[in-house]
C-alpha positions in Angstrom: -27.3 64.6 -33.5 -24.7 66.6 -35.3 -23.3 68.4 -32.9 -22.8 65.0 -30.7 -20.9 63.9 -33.7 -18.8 67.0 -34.1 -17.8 66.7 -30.7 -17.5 63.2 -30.7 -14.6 63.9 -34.1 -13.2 66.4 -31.7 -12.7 64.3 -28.6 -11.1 61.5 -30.9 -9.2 63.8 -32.5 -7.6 65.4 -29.4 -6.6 62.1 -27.7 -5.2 60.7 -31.3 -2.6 63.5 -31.0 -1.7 63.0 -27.4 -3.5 66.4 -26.4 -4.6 63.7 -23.2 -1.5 63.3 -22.2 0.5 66.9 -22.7 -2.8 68.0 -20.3 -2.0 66.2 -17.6 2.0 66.1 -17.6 1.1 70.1 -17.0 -1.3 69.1 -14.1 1.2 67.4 -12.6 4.4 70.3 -13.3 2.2 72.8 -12.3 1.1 71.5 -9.3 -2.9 72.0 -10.1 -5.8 69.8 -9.4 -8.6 68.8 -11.1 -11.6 69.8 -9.3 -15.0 68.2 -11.0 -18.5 69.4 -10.1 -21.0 67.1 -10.2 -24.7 66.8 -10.0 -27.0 63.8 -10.6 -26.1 60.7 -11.6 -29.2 58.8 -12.9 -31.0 57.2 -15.9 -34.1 59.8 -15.6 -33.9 61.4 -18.3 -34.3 65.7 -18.4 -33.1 67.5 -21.7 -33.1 70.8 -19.6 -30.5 69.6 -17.2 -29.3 65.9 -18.3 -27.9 63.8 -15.5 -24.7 62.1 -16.0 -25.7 58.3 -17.0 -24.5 55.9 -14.1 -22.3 54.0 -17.0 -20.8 57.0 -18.3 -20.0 58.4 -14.6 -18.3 54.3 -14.5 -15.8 55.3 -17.4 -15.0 58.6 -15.5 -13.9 56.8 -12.4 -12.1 54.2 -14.7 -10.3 56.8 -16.5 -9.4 59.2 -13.3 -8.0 55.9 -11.7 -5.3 55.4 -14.3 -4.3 59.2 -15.0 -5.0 60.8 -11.7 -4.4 60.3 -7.7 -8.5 61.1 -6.0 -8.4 62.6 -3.2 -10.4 64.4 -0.4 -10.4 68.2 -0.6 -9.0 68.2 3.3 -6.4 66.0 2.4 -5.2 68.4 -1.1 -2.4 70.3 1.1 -0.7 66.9 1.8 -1.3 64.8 -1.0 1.5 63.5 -2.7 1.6 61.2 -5.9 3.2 60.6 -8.7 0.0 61.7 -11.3 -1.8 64.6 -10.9 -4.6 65.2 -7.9 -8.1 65.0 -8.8 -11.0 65.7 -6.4 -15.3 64.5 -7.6 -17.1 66.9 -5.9 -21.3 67.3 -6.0 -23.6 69.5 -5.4 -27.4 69.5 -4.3 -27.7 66.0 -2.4 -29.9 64.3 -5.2 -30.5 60.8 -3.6 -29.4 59.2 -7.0 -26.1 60.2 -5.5 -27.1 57.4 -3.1 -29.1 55.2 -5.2 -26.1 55.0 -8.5 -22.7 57.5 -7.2 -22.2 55.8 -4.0 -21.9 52.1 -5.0 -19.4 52.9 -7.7 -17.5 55.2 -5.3 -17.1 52.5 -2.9 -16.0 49.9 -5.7 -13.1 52.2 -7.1 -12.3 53.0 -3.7 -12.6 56.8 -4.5 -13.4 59.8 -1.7 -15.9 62.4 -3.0 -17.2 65.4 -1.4 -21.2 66.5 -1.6 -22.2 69.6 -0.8 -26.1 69.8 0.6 -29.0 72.5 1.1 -30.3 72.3 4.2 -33.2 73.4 3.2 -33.6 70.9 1.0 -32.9 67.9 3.1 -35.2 69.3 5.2 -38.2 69.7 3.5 -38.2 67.0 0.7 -38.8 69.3 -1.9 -36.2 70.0 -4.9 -34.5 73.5 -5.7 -37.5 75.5 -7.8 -35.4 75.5 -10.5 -35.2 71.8 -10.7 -38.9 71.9 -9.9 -39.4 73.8 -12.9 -37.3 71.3 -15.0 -39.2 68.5 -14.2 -42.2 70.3 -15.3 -40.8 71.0 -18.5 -40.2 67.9 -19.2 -43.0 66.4 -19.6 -44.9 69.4 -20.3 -46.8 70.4 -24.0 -46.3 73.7 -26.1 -49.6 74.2 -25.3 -49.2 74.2 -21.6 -46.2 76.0 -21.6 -47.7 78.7 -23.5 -50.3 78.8 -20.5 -47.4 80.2 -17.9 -48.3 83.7 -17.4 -44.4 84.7 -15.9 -43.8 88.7 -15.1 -41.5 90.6 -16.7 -40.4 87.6 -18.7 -40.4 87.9 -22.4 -40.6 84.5 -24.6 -42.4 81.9 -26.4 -42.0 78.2 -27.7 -42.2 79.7 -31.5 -42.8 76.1 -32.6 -44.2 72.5 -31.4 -40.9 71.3 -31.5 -38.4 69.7 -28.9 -35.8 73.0 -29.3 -38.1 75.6 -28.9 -39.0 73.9 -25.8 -35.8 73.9 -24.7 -34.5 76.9 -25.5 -38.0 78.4 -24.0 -36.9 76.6 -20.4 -33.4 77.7 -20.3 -34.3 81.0 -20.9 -36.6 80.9 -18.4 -34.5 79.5 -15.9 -31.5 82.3 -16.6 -34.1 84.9 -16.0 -35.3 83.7 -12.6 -31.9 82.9 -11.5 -30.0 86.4 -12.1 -32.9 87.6 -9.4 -32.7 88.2 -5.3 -34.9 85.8 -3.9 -37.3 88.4 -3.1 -37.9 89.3 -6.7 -37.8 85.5 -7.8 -40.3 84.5 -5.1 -42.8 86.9 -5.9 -42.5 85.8 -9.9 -42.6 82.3 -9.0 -45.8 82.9 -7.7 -47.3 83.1 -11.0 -45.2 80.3 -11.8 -46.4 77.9 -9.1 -49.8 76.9 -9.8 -48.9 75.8 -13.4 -46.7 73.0 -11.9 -48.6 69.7 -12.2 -49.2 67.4 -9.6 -48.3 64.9 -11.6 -45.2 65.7 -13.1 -41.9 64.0 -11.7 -40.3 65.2 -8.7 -36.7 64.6 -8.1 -36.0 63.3 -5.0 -33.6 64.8 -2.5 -31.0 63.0 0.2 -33.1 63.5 3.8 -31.1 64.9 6.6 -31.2 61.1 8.0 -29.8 59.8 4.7 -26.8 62.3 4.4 -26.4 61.9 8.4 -26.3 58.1 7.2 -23.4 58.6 4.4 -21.1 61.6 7.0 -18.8 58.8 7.4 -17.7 58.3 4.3 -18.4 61.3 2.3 -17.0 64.7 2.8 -19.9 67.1 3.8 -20.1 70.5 2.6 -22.7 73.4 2.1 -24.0 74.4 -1.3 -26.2 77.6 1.1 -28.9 77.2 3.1 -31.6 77.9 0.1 -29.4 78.0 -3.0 -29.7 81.6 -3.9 -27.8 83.7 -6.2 -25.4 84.7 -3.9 -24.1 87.6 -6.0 -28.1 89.2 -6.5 -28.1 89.6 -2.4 -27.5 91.8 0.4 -24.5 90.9 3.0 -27.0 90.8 6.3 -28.8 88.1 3.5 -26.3 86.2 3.0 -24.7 86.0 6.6 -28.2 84.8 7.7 -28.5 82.5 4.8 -25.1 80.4 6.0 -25.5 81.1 10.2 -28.7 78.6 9.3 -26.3 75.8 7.2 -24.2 76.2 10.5 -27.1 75.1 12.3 -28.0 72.8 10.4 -24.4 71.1 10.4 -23.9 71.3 13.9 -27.4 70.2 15.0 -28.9 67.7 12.4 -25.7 66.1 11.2 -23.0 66.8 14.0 -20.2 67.3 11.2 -18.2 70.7 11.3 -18.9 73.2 8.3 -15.6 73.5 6.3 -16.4 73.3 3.1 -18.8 76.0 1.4 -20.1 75.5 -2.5 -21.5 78.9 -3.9 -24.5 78.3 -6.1 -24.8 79.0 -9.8 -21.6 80.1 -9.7 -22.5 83.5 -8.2 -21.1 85.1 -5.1 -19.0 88.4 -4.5 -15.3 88.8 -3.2 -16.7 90.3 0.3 -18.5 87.4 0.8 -15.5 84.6 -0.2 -13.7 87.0 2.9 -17.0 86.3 5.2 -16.3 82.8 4.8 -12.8 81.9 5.3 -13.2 84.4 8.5 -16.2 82.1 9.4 -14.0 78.8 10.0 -14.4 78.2 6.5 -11.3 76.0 5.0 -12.5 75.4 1.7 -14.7 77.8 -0.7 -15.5 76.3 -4.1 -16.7 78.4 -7.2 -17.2 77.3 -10.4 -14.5 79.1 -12.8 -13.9 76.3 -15.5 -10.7 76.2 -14.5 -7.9 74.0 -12.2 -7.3 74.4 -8.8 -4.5 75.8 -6.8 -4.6 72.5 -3.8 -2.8 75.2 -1.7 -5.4 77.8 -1.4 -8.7 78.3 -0.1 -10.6 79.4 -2.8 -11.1 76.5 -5.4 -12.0 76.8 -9.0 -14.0 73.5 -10.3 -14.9 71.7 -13.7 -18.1 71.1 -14.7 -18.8 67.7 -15.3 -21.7 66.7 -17.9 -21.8 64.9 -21.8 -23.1 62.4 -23.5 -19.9 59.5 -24.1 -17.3 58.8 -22.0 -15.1 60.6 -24.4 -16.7 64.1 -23.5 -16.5 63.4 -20.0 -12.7 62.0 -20.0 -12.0 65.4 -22.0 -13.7 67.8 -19.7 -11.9 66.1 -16.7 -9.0 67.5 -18.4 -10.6 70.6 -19.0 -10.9 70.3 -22.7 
């Protein structure tokens, strides 16, 4: 509660002394864009990976109409506009993005690009990661302290909401800076601990983002969302010949646009991809975009207000 209040004084503060507006008059002279990742957009609460609330993701849109020009990335190299370029890219294909993103999309009139996993779409079944945070959620101490994980050291010290948290995130980091080899053969242990009955998110099917193609533009976020960085080229080559596939095959839209996940990849493989008909690679960076290159840093997008969010739009 403190720290939301803190940050709450800060935001105020920053726009009462025009910080706003010196941010974007340098947007605009340096010619960068604003590049925002998103991820869900729902009411379902999660504290280990809080969605954007559908109301706050409203004042977003409301604010990036005034102070910014939204655009597709395809359309970055000829954009022209008197405010700065903005661009709402998503990750994952969470069919909130469906159910809440899309219908205020379509009533500010605004382009976004999502960025799927096949795999995914495919099966039904959420990311593991995410399938661990739903289990987390509405897990106990005393359950938690059931998981049995290899190699991983750590405890809820207390029956208390933080130590839960900070117990999850923990574990999370540790299974994601593995190859998938490594973190399949861990998750094994990990499996049989996730309840039936805990919450599943639910993912866009491949008819559902085949549905949406026409007005949303289509990118990969990997075949499986691995680590990229953790894995071996003939891995990784394999891993996106099968989003190729899937692109070409299930949704008939070409592959352009490739998302790394968690932020991980090596230089070799940004090269693999723009020799791979790739136009557009996005990373994460926490930092604007160049709209004239290929390689495209992003924002990530989460808080709590509409201040935070209006703030980390501009980077702040």
């Amino acid at each position: 509660m403190l720290r939301q209040v803190l940050k709450n004084v800060y935001y105020a503060g920053a726009s009462a002394i025009g910080l706003d507006s010196r941010v974007l008059r340098k947007l605009k002279a340096d010619g960068k864009v604003a590049i925002l990742n998103l991820h869900r957009i729902s009411r379902d609460a999660n504290a280990y990976w809080p969605p954007l609330r559908p109301e706050i993701f409203e004042e977003l849109l409301k604010f990036l109409r005034s102070n910014f020009e939204v655009c597709a990335i395809s359309d970055l190299g000829d954009a022209k506009s008197a405010k700065p370029l903005a661009v709402l890219s998503f990750d994952d294909g969470y069919y909130d993005f469906i159910e809440f993103a899309l219908p205020l999309l379509r009533k500010y009139k605004m382009p976004a690009n999502m960025n799927v996993i096949p795999q995914c779409a495919a099966s039904g079944m959420p990311i593991w990661n995410v399938r661990l945070y739903d289990f987390l959620q509405g897990a106990s101490v005393k359950q938690i302290h059931g998981l049995v994980v290899p190699g991983f050291v750590g405890k809820p010290l207390a029956d208390n909401p933080d130590a839960k948290l900070d117990f999850g995130l923990r574990l999370s980091r540790y299974l994601k800076q593995r190859p998938r080899s490594e973190r399949e053969e861990i998750w094994g242990a990990i499996e049989p601990y996730l309840s039936e009955s805990a919450s599943r998110t639910r993912m866009m099917t491949t008819a559902e983002i085949r549905e949406v193609r026409e007005v949303i533009e289509l990118g990969a976020h990997s075949y499986s969302h691995e680590s990229m960085a953790y894995e071996d080229d003939t891995f990784f080559q394999q891993d996106f010949a099968k989003c190729k596939e899937f692109f070409d095959s299930e949704i008939n839209v070409p592959l352009s646009i490739y998302a790394f996940p968690n932020g991980s990849y090596r230089p070799e493989q940004v090269e693999f991809l723009s020799r791979s008909s790739v136009k557009h690679v996005l990373l994460v960076g926490e930092e604007f975009a160049d709209p004239r290159s290929g390689v495209l840093h992003r924002l990530t997008m989460y808080g709590e207000t509409a201040a935070e969010v209006k703030m980390r739009s501009l980077g702040l």
